[in-house]
C-alpha positions in Angstrom: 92.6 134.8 30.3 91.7 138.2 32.2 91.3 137.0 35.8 87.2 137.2 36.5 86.3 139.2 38.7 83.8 137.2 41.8 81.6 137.7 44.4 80.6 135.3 47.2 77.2 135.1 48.4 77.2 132.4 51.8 75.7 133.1 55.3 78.2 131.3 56.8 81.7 133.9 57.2 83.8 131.4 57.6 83.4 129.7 54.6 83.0 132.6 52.4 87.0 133.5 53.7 88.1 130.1 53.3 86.3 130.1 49.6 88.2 133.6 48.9 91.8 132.1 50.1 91.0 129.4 48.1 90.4 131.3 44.4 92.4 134.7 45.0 95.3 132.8 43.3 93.0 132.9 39.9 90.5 135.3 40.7 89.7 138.9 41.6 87.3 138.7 45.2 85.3 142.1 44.8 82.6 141.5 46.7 81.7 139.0 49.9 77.8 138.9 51.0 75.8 136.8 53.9 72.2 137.0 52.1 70.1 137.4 48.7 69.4 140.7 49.1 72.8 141.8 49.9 74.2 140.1 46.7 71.8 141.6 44.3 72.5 145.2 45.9 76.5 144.3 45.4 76.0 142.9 41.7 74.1 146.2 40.9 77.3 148.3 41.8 80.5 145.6 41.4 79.3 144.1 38.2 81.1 141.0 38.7 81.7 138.4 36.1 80.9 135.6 38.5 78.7 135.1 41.8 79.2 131.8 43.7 75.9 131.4 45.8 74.8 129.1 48.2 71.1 127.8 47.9 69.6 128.6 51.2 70.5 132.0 52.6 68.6 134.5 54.7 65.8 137.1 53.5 66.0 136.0 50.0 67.6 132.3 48.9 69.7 131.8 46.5 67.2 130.5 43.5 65.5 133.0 43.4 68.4 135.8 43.6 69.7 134.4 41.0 66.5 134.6 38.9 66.1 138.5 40.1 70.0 138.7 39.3 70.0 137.3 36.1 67.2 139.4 34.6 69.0 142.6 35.8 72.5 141.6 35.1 72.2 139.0 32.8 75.9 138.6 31.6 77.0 137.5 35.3 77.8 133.8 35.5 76.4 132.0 38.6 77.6 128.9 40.1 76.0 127.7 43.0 78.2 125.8 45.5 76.1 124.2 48.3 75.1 121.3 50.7 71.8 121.0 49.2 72.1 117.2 47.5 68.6 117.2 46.0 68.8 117.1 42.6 65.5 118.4 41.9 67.2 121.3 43.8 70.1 121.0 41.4 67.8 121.2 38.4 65.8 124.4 39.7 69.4 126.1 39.8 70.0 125.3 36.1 66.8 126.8 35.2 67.2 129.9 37.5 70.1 130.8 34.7 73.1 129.1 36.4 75.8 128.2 35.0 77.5 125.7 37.2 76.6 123.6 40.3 79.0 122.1 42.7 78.5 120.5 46.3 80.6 121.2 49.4 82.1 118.1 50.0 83.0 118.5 46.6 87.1 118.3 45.9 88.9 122.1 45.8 90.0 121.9 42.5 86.4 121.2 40.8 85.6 125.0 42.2 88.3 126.4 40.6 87.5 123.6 37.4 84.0 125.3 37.6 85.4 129.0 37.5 87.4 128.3 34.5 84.5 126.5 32.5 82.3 128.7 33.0 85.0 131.7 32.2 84.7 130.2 28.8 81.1 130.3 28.5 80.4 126.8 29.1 78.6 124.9 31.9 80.1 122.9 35.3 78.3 120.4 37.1 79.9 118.1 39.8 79.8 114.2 39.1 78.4 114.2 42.6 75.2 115.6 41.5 75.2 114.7 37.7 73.1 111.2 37.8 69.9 112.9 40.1 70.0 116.0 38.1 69.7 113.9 35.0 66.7 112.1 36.1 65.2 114.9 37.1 65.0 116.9 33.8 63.7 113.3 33.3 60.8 113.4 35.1 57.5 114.9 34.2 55.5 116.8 36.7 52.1 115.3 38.1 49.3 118.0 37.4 48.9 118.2 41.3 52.6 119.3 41.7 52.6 122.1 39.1 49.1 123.7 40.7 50.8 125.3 43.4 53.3 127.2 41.7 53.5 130.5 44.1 55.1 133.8 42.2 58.4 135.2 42.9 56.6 138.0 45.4 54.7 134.8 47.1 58.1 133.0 47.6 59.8 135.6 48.9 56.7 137.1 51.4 56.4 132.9 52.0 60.8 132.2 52.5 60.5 135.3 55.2 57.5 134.2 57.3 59.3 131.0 57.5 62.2 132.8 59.0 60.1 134.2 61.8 60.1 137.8 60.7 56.6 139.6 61.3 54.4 141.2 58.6 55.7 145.1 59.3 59.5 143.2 58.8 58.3 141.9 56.1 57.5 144.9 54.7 60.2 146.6 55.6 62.6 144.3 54.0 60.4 143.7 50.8 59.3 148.1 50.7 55.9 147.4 50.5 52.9 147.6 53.3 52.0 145.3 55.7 48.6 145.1 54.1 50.0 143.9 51.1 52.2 141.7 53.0 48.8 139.9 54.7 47.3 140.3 51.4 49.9 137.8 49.7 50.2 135.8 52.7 46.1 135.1 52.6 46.4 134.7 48.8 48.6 131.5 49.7 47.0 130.0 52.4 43.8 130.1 50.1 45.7 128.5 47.0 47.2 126.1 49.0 44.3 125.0 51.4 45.8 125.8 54.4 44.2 127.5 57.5 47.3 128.4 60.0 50.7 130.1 59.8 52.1 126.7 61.0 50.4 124.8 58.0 52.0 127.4 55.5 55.0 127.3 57.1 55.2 123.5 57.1 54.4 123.6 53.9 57.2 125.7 52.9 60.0 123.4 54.1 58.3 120.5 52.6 58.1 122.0 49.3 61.1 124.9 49.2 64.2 123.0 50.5 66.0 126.6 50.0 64.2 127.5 53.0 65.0 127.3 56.8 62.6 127.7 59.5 63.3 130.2 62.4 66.8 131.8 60.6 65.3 135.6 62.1 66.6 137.0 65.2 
């Protein structure tokens, strides 16, 4: 089998290094990346075979890179590899267009188990995660929970308020104006009946888990 070749997308460095010791052996490391928007810049030029993401990363999270990453390079395999146990985070990832899911505190040798699955075109998920993710493909949707789907732009104008960034860095990072910005961000708080920053923030980490609160400097 030609050795694939893989790029890791984690925001914490020491991990990604200690991930790259770990699957040189097997695999060629062309790209190493600390946030969502870095990865889909690197995928765009390296053309990898595989990206190993984590979930919640800065500026853009790892769901929804992957959905932007899939749709531009839709050969690349994707396994996520996080702390996240919520399976109905877990089940998001599948239908994002991954390919495998593993946990953390999951044993070495199911990463590189994962690699060479999904080499083959097949799927990996960890027995870890396997029973929750199961129930929740399961599980139907109340009405209520499916009536305040936000769209990708929404998410992403939503994951970097919750950050702490301001509407010009929002722009800045997303190219667009800071009217559209505002525009977006008051589309949201009128969907969701919410009349405060705080209240759409809150509601973000209740309902986006690939979020974290206060991650801009």
């Amino acid at each position: 089998m030609t050795r694939p070749r893989v790029v890791l997308a984690d925001d914490h460095q020491m991990l990604r290094e200690a991930f790259a010791r770990l699957i040189e052996p097997d695999c060629d490391v062309v790209g190493s990346v600390a946030d969502g928007r870095a990865l889909l810049a690197a995928a765009a030029g390296l053309r990898p075979d595989i990206v190993i993401v984590d979930v919640a990363m800065p500026l853009l999270n790892g769901l929804d890179a992957t959905r932007q990453l899939k749709r531009d390079v839709p050969e690349v395999k994707v396994i996520f590899l996080t702390m996240s146990e919520d399976p109905d985070v877990a089940a998001e990832a599948f239908r994002a267009g991954a390919s495998g899911f593993l946990l953390k505190n999951s044993a070495a040798a199911e990463l590189l188990q994962a690699i060479r699955e999904v080499s083959l075109g097949r799927s990996y998920v960890t027995p870890l995660a396997t029973r929750g993710l199961i129930g929740t493909f399961l599980h139907t949707p109340d009405p209520a929970e499916k009536a305040v789907e936000l769209s990708p732009r929404q998410r992403e104008v939503l994951q970097l308020l919750a950050e702490g960034h301001t509407m010009k860095e929002i722009a800045r990072v997303l190219k667009i104006t800071p009217r559209t910005v505002a525009f977006h961000k008051y589309s949201m708080m009128e969907t969701l009946g919410v009349r405060s920053n705080a209240e759409l923030i809150q509601f973000a980490l209740r309902r986006h888990p690939t979020i974290e609160a206060g991650a801009a400097t």
